[in-house]
N, C-alpha and C positions, 0 to 999 in steps of 0.2 A: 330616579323617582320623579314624578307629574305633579305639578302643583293643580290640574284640574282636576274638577269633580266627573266623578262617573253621572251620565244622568239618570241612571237610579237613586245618585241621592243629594243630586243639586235638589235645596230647598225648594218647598211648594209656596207656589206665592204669598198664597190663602193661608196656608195655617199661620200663624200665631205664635212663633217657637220662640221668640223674643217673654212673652207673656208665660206660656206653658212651662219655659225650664228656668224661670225667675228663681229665686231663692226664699221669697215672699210668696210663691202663689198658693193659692187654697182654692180648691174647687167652688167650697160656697160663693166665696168673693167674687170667681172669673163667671160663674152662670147668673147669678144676680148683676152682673157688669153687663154682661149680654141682654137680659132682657130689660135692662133699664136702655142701652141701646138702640133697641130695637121696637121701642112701646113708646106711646106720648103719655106723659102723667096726666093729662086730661080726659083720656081716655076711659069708658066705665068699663072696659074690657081689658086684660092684658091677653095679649100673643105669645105663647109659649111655643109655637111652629116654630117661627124663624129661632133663634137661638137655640132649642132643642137641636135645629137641623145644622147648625155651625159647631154643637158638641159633639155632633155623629160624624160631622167630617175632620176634625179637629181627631177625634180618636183613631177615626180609620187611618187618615194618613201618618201617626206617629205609629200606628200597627205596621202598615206597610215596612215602614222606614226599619222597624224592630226587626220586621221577617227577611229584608235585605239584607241588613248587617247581621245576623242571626246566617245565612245563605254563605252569605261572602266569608265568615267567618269562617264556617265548615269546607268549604269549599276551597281555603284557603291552607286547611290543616291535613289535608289529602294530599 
């Protein structure tokens, strides 16, 4: 047996997987964490783009990583 990772499932730089598989995390608290972020409190506008677009990538890539171990798994029962 390999102590390396396949790179299907060396971590993605980008996501977050420290924060997302916490034992504390709550969605409300991680997208409110994000858009305080990502916005100046001086601002009379908040930006909902940018952090919107870090929970769509933050999802896709834990999907990914689902439908590989999900792949590898069957694939491995054959």
């Amino acid at each position: 047996m390999t102590d390396k990772v396949p790179p299907d499932f060396a971590p993605d730089p980008y996501a977050d997987y420290a924060t997302l598989l916490s034992p504390s995390f709550t969605p409300s608290s991680h997208a409110n964490t994000l858009v305080l972020a990502t916005n100046d409190p001086s601002d009379r506008q908040t930006d909902f783009t940018s952090p919107l677009k870090r929970i769509q990538y933050d999802l896709e890539e834990v999907s990914r990583r689902i439908d590989r171990l999900v792949q590898t798994s069957v694939c491995d029962s054959n």
